[in-house]
Every structure is written in C-alpha cells, then in structure tokens.
C-alpha atoms as an extended CHARMM CRD file, in Angstrom:
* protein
*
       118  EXT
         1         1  UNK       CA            -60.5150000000      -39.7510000000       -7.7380000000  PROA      1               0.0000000000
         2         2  UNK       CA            -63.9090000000      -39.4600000000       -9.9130000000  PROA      2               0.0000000000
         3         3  UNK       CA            -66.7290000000      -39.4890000000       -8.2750000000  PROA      3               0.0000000000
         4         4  UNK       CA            -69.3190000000      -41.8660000000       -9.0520000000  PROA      4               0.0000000000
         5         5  UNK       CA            -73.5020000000      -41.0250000000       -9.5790000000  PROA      5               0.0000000000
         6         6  UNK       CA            -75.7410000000      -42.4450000000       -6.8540000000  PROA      6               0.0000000000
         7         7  UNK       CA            -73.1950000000      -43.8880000000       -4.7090000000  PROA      7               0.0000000000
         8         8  UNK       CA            -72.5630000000      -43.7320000000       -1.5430000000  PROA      8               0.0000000000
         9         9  UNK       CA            -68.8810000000      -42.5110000000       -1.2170000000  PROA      9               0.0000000000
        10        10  UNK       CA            -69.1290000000      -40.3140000000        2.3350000000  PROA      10              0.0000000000
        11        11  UNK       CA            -70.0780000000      -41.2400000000        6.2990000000  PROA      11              0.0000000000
        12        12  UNK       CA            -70.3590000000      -38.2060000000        8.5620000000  PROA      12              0.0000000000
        13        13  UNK       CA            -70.0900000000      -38.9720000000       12.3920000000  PROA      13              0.0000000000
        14        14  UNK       CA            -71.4970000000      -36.3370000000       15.0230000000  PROA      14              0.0000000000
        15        15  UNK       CA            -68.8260000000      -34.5120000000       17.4700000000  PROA      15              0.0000000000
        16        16  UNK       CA            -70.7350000000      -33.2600000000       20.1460000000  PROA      16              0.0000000000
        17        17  UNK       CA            -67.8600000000      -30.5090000000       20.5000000000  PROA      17              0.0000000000
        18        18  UNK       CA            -64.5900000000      -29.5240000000       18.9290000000  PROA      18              0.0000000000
        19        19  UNK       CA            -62.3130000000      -31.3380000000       21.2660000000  PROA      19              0.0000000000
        20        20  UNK       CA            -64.3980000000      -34.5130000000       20.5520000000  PROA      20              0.0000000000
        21        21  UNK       CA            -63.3620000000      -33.9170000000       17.1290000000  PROA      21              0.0000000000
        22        22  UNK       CA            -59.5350000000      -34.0430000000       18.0010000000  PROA      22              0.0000000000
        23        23  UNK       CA            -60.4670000000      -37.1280000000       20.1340000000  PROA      23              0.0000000000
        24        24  UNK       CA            -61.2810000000      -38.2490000000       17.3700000000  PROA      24              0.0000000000
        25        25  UNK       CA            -59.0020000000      -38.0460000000       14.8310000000  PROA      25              0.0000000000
        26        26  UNK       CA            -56.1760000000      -39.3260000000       17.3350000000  PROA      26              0.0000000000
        27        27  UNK       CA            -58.3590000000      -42.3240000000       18.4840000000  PROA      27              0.0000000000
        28        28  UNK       CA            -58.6850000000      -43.2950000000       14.9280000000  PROA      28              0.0000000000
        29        29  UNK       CA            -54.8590000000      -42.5220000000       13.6990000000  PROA      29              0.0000000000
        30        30  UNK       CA            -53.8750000000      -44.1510000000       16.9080000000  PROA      30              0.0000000000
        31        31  UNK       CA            -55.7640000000      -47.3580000000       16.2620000000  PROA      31              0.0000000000
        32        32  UNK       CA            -56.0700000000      -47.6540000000       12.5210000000  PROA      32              0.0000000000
        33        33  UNK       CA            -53.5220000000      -44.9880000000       11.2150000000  PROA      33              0.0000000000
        34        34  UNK       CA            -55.9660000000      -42.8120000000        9.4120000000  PROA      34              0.0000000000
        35        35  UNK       CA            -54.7270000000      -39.5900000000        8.2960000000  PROA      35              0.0000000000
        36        36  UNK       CA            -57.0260000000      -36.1680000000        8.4210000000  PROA      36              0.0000000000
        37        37  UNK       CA            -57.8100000000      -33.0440000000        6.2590000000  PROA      37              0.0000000000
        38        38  UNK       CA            -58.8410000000      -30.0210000000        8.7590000000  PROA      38              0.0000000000
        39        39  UNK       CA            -61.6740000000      -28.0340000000        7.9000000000  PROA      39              0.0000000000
        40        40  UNK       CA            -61.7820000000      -25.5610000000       10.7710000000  PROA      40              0.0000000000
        41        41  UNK       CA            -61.4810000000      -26.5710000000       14.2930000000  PROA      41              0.0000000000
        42        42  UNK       CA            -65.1750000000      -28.4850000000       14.2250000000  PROA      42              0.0000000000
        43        43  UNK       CA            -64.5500000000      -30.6840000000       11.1720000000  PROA      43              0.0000000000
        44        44  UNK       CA            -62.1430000000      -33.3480000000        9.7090000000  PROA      44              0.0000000000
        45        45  UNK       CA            -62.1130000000      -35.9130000000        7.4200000000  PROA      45              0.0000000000
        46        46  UNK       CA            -60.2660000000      -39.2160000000        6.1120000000  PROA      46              0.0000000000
        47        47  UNK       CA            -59.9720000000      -40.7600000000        2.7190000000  PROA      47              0.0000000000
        48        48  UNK       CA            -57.6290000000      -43.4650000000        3.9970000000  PROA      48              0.0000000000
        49        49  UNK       CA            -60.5240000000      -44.8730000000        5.9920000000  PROA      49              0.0000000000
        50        50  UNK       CA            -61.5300000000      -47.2840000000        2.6590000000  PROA      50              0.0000000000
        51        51  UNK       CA            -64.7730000000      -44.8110000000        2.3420000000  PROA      51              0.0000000000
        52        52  UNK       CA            -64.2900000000      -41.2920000000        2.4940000000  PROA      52              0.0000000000
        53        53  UNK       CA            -65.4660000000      -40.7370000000        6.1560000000  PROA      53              0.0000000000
        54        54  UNK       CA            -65.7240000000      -37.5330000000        8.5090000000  PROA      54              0.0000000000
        55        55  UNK       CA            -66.3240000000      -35.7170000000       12.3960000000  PROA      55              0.0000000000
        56        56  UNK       CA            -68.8240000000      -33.3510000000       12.6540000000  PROA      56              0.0000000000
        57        57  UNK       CA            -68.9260000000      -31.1320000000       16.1050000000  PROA      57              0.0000000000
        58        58  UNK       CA            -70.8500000000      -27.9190000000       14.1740000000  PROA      58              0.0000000000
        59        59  UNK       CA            -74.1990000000      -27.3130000000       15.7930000000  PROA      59              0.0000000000
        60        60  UNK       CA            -75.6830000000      -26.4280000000       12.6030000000  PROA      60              0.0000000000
        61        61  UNK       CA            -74.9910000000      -29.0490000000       10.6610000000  PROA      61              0.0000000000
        62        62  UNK       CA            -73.8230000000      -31.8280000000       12.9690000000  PROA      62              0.0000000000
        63        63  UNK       CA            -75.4150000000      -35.0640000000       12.3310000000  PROA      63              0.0000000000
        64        64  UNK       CA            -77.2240000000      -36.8580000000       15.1840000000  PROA      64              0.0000000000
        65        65  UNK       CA            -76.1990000000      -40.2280000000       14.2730000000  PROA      65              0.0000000000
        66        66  UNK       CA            -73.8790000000      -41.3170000000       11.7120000000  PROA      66              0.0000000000
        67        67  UNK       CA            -74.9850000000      -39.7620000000        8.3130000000  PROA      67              0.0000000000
        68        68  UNK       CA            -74.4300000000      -41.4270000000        5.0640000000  PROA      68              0.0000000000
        69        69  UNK       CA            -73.9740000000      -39.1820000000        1.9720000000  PROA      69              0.0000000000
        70        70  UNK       CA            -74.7610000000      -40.2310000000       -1.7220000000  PROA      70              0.0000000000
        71        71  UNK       CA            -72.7850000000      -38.4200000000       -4.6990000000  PROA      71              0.0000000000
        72        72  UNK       CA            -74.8190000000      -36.5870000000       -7.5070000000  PROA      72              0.0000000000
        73        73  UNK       CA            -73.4960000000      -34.5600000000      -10.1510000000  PROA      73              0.0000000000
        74        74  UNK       CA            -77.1320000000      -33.2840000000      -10.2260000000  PROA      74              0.0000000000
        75        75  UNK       CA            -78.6010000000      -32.4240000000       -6.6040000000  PROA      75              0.0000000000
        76        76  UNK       CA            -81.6630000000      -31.1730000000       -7.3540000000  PROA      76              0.0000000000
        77        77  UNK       CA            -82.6310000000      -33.6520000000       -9.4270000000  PROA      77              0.0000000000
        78        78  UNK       CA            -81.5820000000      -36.2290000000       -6.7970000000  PROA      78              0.0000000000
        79        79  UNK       CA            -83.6980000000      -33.7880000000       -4.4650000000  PROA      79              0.0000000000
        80        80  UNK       CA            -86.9940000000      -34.1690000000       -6.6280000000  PROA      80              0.0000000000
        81        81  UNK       CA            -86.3450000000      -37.7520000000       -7.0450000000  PROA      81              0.0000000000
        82        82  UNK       CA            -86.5270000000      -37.8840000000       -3.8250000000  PROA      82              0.0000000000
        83        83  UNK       CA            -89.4960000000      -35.8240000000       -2.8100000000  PROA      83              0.0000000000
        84        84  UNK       CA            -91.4900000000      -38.2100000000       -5.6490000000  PROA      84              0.0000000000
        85        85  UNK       CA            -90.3360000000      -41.5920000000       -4.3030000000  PROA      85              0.0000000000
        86        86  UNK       CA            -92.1230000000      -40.6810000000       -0.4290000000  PROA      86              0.0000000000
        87        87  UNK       CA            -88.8050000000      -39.4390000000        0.8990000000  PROA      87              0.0000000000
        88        88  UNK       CA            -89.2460000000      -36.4180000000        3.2730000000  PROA      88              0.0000000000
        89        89  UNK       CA            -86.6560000000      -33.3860000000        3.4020000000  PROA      89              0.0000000000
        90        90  UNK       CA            -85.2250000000      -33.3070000000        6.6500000000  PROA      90              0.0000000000
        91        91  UNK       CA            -82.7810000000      -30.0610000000        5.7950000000  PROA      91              0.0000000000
        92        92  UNK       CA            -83.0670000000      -28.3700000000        2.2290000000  PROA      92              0.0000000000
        93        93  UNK       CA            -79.9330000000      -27.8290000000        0.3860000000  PROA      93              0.0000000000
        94        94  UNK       CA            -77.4640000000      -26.2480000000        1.7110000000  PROA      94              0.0000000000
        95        95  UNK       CA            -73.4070000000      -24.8430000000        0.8610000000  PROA      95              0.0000000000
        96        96  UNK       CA            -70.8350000000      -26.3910000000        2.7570000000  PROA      96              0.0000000000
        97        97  UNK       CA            -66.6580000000      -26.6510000000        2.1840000000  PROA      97              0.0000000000
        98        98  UNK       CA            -66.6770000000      -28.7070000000       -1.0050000000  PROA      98              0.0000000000
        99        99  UNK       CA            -70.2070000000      -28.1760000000       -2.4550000000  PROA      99              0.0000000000
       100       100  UNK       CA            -73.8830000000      -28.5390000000       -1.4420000000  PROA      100             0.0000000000
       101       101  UNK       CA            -76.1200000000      -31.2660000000        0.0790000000  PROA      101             0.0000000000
       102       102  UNK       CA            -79.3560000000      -32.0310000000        1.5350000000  PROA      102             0.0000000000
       103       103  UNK       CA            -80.7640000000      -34.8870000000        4.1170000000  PROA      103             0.0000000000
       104       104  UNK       CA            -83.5420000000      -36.5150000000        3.7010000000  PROA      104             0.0000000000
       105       105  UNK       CA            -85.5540000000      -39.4040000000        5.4560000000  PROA      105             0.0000000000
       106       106  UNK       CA            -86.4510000000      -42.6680000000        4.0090000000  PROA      106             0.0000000000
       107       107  UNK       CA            -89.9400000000      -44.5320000000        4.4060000000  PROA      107             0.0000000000
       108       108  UNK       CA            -87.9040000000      -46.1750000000        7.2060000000  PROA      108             0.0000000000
       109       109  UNK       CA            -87.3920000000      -43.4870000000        8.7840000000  PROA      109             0.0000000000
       110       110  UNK       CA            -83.1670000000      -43.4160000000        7.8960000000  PROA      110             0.0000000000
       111       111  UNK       CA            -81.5890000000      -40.0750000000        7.5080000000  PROA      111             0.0000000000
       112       112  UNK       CA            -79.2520000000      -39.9990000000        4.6180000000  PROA      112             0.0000000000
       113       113  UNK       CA            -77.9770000000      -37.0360000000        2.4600000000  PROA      113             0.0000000000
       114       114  UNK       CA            -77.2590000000      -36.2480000000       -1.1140000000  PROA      114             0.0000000000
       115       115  UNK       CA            -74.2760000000      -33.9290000000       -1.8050000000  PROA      115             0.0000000000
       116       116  UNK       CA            -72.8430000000      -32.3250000000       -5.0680000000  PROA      116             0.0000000000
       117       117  UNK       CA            -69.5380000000      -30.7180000000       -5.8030000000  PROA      117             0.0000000000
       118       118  UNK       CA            -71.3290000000      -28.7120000000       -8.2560000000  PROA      118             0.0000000000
C-alpha cells in the first residue's frame, strides 16, 4: 500500500514490558481477530486493525500514552515545519525497523510523531 504525505496512517500504544506486549496481541486477536508482524520480543504491529496500529514495551522508545504517527516522504522538512509553526521537539529523529521518526508536541501540549521510510 502507498503511503500517503501528511497523514496520519500509524498509532503506537505503550507496553510497559514484553509480556504486556504478548497480552496484547492475544487480547486483540482474541477479541477483534487482528493479526501481528513481530519485531523482536518488545514490538508488534497490525495492519488489519483499519489503521496501521502497534505495542511498544522498549524503554527507549516506548510511548507514554498512545502516540499517533504522521507519514512524510520528507522528515526533515516535516521536522522544520514543525519547529516554525511553535511545535516543540520532544525526541529528535531517530532510526527505527522501517525508517526514521521524530515526536514532537503541539501548542496543546499533544505528543505526536512524524516518521519516514526514507
């Protein structure tokens, strides 16, 4: 599937550990029949869960709340857009399985993120 610019196609949710992960992902195929892609023991993610969705339990990068993630084919361009609109970097860009990304706060005070593939 394509992505699309400035959308938001991604919702990471915070594991506080790697079993809560697998509690997870059979809580959710149990109930809704989601399937999941393994990314280690502390990550998974679903594409059958209408947007692409995922569990976090990685200290370093875990979320602390839910975590919505915009597509850009251009992140640091998205990243000084940004930074010249009033939003605040939260965590710089960064590599992760798939590409890069970095979070950033709104004037509300939402965290969100901005990830690339490229």
């Amino acid at each position: 599937m394509r992505k699309k610019a400035n959308q938001v196609d991604f919702i990471e949710f915070p594991a506080k550990s790697v079993a809560g992960v697998a509690k997870a992902k059979a809580f959710y195929a149990e109930t809704f029949g989601w399937s999941f892609q393994d990314w280690g023991d502390d990550y998974a993610d679903t594409s059958s869960s209408g947007v692409g969705s995922g569990f976090n339990a990685d200290p370093e990068h875990r979320p602390a709340k839910p975590l919505v993630a915009i597509y850009t084919p251009d992140l640091d361009e998205a990243r000084a857009k940004v930074v010249s609109a009033g939003g605040k970097i939260t965590k710089d860009i960064f590599s992760f399985p798939g590409g890069k990304r970095f979070h950033f706060s709104d004037p509300c005070g939402n965290e969100l993120s901005v990830w690339s593939d490229r």
